[in-house]
C-alpha positions in Angstrom: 58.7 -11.2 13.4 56.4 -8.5 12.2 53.6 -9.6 14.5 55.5 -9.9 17.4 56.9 -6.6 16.9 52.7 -5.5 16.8 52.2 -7.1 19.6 55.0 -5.8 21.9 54.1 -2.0 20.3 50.7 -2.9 21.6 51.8 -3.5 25.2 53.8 -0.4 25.2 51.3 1.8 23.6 48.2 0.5 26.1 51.2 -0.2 29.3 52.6 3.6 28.5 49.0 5.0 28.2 48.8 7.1 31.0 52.8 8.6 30.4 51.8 8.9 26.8 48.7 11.2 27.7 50.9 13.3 30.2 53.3 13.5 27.9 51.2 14.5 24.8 49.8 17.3 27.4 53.7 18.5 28.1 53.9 19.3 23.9 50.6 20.8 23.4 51.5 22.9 26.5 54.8 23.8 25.0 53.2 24.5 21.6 55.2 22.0 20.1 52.8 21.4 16.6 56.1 19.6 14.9 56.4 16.5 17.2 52.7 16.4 17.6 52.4 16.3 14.1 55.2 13.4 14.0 53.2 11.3 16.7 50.0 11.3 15.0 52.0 10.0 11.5 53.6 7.3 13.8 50.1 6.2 15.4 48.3 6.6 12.1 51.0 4.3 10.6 50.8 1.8 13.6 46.8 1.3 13.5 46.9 1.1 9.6 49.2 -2.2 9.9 47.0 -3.5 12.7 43.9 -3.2 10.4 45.3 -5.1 7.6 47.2 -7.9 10.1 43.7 -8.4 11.6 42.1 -8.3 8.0 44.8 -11.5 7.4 43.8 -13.1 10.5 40.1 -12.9 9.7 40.5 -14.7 6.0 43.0 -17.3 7.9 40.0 -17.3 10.2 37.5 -17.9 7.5 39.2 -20.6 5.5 39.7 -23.1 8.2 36.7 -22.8 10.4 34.1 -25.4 9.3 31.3 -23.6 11.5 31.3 -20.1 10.7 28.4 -18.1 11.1 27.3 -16.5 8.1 24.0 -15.0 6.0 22.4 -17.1 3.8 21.1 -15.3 0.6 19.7 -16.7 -2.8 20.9 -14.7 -5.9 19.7 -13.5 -9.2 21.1 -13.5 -12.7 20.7 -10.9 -14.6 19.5 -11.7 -18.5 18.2 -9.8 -21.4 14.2 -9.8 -22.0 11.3 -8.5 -23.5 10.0 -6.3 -20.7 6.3 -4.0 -20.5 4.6 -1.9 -18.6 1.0 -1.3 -18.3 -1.4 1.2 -16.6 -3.9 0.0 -14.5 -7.9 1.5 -14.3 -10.9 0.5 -13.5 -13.1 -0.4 -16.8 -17.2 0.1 -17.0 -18.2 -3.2 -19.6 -20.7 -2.0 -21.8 -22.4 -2.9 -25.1 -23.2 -0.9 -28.0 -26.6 -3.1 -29.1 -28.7 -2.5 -26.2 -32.2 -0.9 -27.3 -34.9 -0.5 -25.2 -37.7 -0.1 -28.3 -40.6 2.6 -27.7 -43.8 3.1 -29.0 -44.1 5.0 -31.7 -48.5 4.0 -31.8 -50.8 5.1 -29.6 -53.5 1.7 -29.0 -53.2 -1.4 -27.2 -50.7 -4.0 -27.6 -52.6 -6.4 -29.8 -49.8 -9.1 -30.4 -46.6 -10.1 -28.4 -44.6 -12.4 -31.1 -41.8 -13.3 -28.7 -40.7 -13.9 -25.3 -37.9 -12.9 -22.3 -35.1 -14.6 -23.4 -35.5 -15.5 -27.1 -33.4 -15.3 -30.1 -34.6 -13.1 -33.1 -32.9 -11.9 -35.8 -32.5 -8.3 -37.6 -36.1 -7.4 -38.8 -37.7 -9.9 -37.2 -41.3 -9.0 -36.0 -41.8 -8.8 -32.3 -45.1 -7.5 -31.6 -48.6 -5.4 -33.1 -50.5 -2.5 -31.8 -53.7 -1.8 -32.5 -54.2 0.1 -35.2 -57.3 1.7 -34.1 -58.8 1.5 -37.9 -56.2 2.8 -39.9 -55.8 -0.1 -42.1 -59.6 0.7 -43.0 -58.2 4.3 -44.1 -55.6 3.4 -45.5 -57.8 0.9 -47.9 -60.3 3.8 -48.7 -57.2 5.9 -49.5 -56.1 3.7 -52.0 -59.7 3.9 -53.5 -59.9 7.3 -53.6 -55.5 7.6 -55.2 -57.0 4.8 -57.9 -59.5 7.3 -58.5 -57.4 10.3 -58.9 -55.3 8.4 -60.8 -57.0 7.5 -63.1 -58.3 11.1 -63.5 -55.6 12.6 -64.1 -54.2 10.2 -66.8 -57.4 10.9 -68.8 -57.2 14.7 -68.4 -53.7 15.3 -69.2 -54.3 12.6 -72.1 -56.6 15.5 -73.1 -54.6 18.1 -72.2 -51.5 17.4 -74.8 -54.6 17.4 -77.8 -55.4 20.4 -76.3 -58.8 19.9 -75.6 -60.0 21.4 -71.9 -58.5 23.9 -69.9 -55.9 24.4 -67.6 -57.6 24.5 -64.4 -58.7 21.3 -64.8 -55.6 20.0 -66.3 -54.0 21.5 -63.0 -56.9 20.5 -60.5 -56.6 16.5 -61.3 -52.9 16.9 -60.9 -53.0 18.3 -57.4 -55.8 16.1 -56.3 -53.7 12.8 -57.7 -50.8 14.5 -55.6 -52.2 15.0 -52.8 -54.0 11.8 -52.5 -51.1 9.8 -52.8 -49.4 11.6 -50.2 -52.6 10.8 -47.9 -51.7 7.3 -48.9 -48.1 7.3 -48.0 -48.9 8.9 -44.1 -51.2 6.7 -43.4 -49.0 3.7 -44.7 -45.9 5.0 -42.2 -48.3 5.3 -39.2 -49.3 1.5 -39.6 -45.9 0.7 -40.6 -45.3 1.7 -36.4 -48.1 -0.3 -35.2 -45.4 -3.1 -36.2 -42.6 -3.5 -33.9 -39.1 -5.3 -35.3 -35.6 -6.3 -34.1 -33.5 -3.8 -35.3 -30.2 -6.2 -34.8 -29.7 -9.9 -34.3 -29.6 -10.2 -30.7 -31.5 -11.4 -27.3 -35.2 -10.5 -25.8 -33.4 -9.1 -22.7 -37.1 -7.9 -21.1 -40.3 -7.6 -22.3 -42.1 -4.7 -20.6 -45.4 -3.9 -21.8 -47.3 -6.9 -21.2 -50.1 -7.7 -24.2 -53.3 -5.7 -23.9 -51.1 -2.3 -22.1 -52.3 0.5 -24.1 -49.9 2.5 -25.4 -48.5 5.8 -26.5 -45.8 7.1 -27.9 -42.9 6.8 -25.9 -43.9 4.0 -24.1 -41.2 1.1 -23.7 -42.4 -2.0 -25.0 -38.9 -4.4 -25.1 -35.6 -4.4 -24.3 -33.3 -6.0 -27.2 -29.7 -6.9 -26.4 -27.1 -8.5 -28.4 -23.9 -9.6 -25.8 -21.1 -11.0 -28.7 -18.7 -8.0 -28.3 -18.3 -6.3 -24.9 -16.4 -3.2 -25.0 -14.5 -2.0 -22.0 -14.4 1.4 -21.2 -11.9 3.7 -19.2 -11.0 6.8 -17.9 -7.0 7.4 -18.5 -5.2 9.9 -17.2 -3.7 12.9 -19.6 0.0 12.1 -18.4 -0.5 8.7 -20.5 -1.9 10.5 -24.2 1.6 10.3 -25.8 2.0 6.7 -25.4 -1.6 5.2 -25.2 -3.0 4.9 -29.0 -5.3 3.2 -31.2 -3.8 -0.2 -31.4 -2.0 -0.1 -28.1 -2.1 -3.8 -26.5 -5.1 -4.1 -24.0 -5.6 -6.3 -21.3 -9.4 -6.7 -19.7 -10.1 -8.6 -16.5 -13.1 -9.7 -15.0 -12.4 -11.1 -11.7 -16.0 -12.6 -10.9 -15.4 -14.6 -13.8 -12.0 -15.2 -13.1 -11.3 -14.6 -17.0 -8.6 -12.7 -18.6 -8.8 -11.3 -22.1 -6.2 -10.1 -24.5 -7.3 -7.3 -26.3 -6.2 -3.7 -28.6 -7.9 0.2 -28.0 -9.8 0.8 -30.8 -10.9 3.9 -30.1 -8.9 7.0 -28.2 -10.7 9.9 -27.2 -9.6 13.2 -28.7 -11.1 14.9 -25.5 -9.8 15.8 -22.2 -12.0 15.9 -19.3 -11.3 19.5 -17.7 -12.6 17.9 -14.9 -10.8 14.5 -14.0 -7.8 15.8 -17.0 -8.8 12.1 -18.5 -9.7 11.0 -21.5 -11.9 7.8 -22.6 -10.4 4.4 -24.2 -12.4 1.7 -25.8 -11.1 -2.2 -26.2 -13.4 -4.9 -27.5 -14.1 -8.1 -25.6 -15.4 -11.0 -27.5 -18.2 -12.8 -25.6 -18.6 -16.6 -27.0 -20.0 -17.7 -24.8 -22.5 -14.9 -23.5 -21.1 -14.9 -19.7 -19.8 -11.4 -19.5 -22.8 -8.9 -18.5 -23.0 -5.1 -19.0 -22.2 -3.1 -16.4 -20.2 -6.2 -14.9 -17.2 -5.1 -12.4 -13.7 -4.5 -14.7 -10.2 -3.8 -14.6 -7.9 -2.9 -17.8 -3.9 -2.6 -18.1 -2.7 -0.6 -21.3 0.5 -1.8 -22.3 2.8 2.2 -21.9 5.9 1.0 -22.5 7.9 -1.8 -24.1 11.3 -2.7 -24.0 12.5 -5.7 -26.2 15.8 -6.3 -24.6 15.8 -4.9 -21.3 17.7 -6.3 -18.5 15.5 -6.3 -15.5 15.6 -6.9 -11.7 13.1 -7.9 -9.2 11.5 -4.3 -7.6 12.5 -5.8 -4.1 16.0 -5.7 -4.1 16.7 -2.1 -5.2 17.7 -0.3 -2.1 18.5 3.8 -1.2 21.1 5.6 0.0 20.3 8.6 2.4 20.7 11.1 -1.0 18.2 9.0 -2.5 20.4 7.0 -4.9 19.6 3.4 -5.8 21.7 0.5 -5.4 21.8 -3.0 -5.4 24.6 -5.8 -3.9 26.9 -7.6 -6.7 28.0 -11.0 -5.7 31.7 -11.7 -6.7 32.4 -15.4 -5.9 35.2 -16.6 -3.7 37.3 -20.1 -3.7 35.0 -21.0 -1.3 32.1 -23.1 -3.2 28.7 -21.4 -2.3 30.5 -18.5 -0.6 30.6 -15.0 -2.1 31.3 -11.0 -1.0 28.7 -8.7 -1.6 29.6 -5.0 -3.8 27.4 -2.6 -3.1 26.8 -1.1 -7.0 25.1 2.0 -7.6 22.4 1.5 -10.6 20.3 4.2 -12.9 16.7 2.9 -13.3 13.9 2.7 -15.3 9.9 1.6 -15.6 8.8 -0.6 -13.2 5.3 -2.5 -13.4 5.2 -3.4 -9.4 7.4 -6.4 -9.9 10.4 -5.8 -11.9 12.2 -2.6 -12.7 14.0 -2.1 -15.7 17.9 -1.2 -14.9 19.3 1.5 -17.7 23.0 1.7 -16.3 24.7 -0.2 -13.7 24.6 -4.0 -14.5 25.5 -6.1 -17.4 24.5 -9.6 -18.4 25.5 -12.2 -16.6 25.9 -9.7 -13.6 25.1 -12.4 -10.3 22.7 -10.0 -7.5 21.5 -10.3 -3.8 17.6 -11.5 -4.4 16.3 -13.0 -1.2 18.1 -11.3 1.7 19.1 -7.5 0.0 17.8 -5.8 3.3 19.9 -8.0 5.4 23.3 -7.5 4.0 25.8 -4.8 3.7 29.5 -3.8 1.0 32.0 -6.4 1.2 29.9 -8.8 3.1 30.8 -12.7 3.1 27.3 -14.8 2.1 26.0 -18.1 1.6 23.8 -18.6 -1.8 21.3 -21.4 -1.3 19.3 -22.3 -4.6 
């Protein structure tokens, strides 16, 4: 009865349209704000029950059409997990046993004991320069500091009986001194026309080539010892409260296609004026000698970690015109597979380009639009598919 009542006040209101308008023109005319005011509360009243009839009509709709066109979306459930954040930089891989040895000799390079390539170990002899004589000095040296020696031993044996004088008591001393001193420079210039490893390491290049005479200064080898790479970076000062020694580290070498796990071991207590950075070390362990210096690297320093976040993919956090985020709710329906969307507002977090981390506005267990988000709108009917 009530929709056919509807229905007839449709005819009359749309059959009556043009008498209404005329007549709606006589009040405003008269200035007659009272009935106006009554009309409006009886249209208002008319168009409210036609909304909600055709809101029935639609479910009825709904329920018992088989082929209904509707959006297919996939949804997400929302748990509890450990979730981090990292920053991410560029890293310069660099080692902190790399030695290019100099000459500390003038003479030709009389003896090359290795080669490009090789093993040695700490202390290991590597090459001999020329010592232009000075083993020859240093033998006559040791002839004349005997002499003194024993010079000076008889004198002052003298000298506590008393017998001879001071001078020459003092005179044997200063020539036994000063002879042994002779001894002990000419002993640490041949000690440099010996050339050692100072670390177990590599022959990375030899570059004097035996015969090259030499001075001081001149590069002879290049000694390199790969087992710990450290990776290097520039961080920004925004990051110096939460980056610290310790701080999980995470180095990546894409030409290798390797990946290692890693801790900053060293934070720098200085900020660039510059680039307002400051420098990070993590250590790389290098088994199996691959990793180069210099080699092209990228770092992420774990900044934030949440144990029991609750997290949503990036993608389906949507804004308003003011800016606020919001995501779509599913609330399910009798209908198996079928549910309405609710548009809920949410408070974020960190994100790390994936997931973001959701601080107010879902709960676990909560049931979200994934796949489809930017096709859907409040108090929408959808299809999940798995």
């Amino acid at each position: 009865m009530k929709k056919l009542i509807l229905t007839l006040s449709l005819i009359i209101l749309f059959g009556c349209n043009s008498s209404r308008n005329s007549s709606i023109n006589d009040l405003i005319k008269k200035g007659d704000l009272k009935t106006l005011k009554k009309k409006k509360k009886e249209s208002v009243d008319l168009m409210n029950d036609l909304r909600l009839d055709l809101n029935e009509i639609n479910k009825g709709i709904t329920l018992l059409d088989e082929n209904e066109q509707i959006q297919v979306i996939s949804k997400f459930n929302v748990t509890e997990k450990e979730f981090n954040t990292y920053v991410k930089l560029q890293a310069n891989l660099k080692t902190r046993k790399n030695v290019v040895i100099l000459s500390e000799f003038q003479g030709p390079l009389k003896n090359l004991l290795v080669r490009e390539g090789q093993t040695v170990k700490q202390g290991q002899l590597l090459a001999e320069i020329n010592d232009s004589g000075l083993q020859e000095q240093l033998d006559q040296m040791l002839i004349q500091a005997n002499f003194t020696k024993d010079n000076f031993d008889r004198i002052k044996r003298l000298w506590e009986k008393n017998i001879g004088s001071e001078m020459q008591f003092l005179k044997a001393k200063s020539d036994f001194e000063k002879s042994n001193k002779m001894v002990n420079q000419i002993r640490d210039q041949l000690s440099k026309t010996k050339i050692y490893s100072p670390f177990d390491g590599e022959i990375d290049e030899i570059i004097s080539n035996l015969g090259s005479n030499l001075v001081p200064g001149s590069p002879m080898l290049r000694v390199v010892n790969l087992d710990i790479i450290y990776a290097e970076a520039q961080v920004p000062e925004k990051y110096v409260s939460s980056i610290e020694v310790g701080t999980e580290a995470i180095v990546s070498i894409p030409l290798l296609d390797k990946e290692v796990t890693s801790q900053i071991i060293q934070s720098g207590n200085f900020i660039n004026p510059n680039s307002r950075t400051f420098r990070v070390e993590a250590p790389v362990k290098n088994k199996d000698k691959r990793i180069k210096q210099n080699l092209n690297a990228r770092i992420k320093i774990k900044n934030y970690s949440n144990l029991k976040a609750l997290v949503v993919p990036l993608r389906v956090i949507r804004e308003d015109a003011s800016e606020k985020s919001f995501i779509y709710k599913l609330v399910a329906t009798d209908k198996e597979d079928i549910f309405i969307t609710v548009k809920s507002f949410v408070e974020t977090g960190n994100n790390n380009d994936e997931e973001i981390e959701i601080i107010k506005g879902v709960s676990i267990g909560d049931v979200i639009v994934l796949e489809g988000a930017n096709n859907v709108e409040d108090n929408q009917r959808v299809r999940v598919i798995e």
